[in-house]
C-alpha positions in Angstrom: 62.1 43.2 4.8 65.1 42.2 2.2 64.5 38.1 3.3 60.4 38.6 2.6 61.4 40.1 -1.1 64.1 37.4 -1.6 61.3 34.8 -0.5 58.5 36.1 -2.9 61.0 36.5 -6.1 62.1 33.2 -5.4 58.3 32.0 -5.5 57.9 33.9 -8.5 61.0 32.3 -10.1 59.8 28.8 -9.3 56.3 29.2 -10.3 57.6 30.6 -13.8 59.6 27.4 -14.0 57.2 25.4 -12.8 54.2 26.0 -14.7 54.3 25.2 -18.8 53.3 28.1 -21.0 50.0 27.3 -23.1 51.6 28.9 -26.4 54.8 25.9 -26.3 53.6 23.5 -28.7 53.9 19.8 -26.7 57.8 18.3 -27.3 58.4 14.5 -28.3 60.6 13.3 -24.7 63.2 11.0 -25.1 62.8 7.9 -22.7 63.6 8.7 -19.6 63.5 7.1 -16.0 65.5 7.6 -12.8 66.5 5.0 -10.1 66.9 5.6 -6.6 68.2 2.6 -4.1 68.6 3.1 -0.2 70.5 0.2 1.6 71.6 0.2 5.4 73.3 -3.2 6.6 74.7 -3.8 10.1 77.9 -6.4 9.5 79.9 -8.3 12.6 83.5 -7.9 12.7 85.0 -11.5 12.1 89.2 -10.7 12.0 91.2 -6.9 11.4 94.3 -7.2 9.7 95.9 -4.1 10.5 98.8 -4.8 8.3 96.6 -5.6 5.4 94.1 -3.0 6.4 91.5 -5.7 5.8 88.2 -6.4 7.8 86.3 -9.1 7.5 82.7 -8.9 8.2 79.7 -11.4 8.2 75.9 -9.8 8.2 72.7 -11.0 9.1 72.1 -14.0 6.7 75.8 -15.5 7.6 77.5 -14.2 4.3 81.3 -13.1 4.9 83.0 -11.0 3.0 86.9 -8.9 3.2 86.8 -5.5 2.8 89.9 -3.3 2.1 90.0 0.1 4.7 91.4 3.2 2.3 94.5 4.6 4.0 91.8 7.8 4.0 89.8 6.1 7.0 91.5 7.5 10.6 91.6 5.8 13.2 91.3 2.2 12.1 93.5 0.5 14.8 90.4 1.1 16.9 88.1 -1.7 15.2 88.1 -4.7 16.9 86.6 -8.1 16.5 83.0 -8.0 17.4 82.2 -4.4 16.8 79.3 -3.7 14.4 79.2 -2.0 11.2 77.1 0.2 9.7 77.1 0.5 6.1 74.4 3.1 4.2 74.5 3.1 0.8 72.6 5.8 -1.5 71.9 5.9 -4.7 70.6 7.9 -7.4 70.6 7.3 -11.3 68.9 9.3 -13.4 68.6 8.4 -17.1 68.2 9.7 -20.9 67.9 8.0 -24.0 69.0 9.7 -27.1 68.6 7.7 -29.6 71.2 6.2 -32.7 74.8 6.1 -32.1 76.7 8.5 -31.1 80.3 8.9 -29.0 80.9 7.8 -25.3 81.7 9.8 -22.0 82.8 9.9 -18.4 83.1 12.5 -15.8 83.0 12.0 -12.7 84.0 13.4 -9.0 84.9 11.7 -5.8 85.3 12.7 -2.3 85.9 11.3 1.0 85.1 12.1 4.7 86.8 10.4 7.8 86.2 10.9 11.7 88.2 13.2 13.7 91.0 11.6 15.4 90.6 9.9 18.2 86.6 9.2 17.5 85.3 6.0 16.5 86.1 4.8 12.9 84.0 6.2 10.2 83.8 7.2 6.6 81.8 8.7 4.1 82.5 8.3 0.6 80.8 10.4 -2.6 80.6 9.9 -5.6 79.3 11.7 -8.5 79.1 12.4 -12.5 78.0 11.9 -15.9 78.3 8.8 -17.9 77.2 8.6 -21.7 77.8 4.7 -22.4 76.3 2.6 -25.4 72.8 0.2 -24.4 74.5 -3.1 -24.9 71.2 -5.2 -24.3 67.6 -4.7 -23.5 65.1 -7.2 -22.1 61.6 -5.6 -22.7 59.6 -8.3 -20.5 61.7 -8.4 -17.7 62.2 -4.2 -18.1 66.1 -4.7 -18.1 68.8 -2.5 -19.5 72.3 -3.5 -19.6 75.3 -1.2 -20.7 79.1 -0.4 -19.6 79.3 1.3 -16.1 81.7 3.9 -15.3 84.9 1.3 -15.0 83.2 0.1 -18.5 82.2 -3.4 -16.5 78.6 -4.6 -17.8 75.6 -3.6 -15.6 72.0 -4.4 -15.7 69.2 -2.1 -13.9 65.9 -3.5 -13.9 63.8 -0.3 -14.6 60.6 0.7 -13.2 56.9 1.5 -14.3 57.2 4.9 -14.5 60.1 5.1 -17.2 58.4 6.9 -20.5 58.8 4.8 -23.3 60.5 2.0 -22.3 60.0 0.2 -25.0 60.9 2.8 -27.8 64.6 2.3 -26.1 67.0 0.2 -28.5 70.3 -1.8 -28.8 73.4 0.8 -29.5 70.9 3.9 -28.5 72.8 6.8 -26.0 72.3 6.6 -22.3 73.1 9.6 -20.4 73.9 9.2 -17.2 73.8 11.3 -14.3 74.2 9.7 -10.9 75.3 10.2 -7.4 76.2 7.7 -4.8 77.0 8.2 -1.3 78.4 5.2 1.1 78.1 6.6 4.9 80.6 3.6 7.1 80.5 3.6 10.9 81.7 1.2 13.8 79.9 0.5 16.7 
């Protein structure tokens, strides 16, 4: 009886959230959009420097590339040439504009998972937090924004459709920056 009156006051709570009162007069938004990007790539192992803890990986279309294995992944002696890799990447950005100047910001939280001992090499790595960084250019044909990224290197997002006024969005205007990204690495 306690989880059916927990369930209905939890209805009533999101339906009071959900639906706008008719008295609140209608707010100017700032513009706003959020990104979302979903990878998943399946790499070869091409050399292991266990020394080094380097692996070297080539993918589908023949590029190669080293990667550097965090002391934080376990079992790492057990990757050997010709095992695959799978490497998901997800990410979430969501955005707000405030317009005019104003001062900058970074907070942000990292965590990392590795397999049990003894199991097959994995990792998953998370990363999240709030980033209030300066727009450094726009591109209003091409629906680019470019600003400092959370190690203050310059980044461009190319920004979708639904972003609400995109083109109200200015050189030196306030982008707050929420985002989460989560890298999920496994051997085969």
């Amino acid at each position: 009886m306690k989880i059916i009156s927990v369930i209905v006051m939890i209805v009533i709570l999101m339906l009071t959230l959900v639906l706008p009162s008719a008295a609140e007069p209608a707010v100017d938004e700032n513009p706003s959009f959020i990104i979302t990007e979903a990878s998943v790539s399946v790499e070869k192992v091409q050399d292991v420097n266990y020394k080094a803890r380097t692996v070297t990986l080539k993918d589908d279309e023949g590029k190669v590339r080293t990667v550097k294995v965090s002391d934080q992944v376990r079992n790492f002696n057990q990757v050997k040439q010709g095992d695959l890799v799978t490497i998901e990447v997800n990410q979430t950005v969501s955005v707000e504009v405030q317009p005019g100047p104003g001062d900058t910001m970074n907070i942000a939280a990292e965590s990392q998972s590795s397999a049990a001992p003894g199991a097959k090499p994995s990792s998953t790595r998370i990363i999240e937090g709030k980033l209030k960084t300066r727009v450094e250019a726009i591109d209003y044909e091409a629906r680019t924004v470019t600003f400092k990224n959370r190690k203050g290197v310059l980044t461009t997002y190319k920004v979708g459709e639904q972003a609400k006024h995109f083109n109200e969005i200015r050189r030196n205007d306030m982008l707050v920056i929420e985002y989460t990204q989560t890298v999920a690495v496994s051997v085969k």
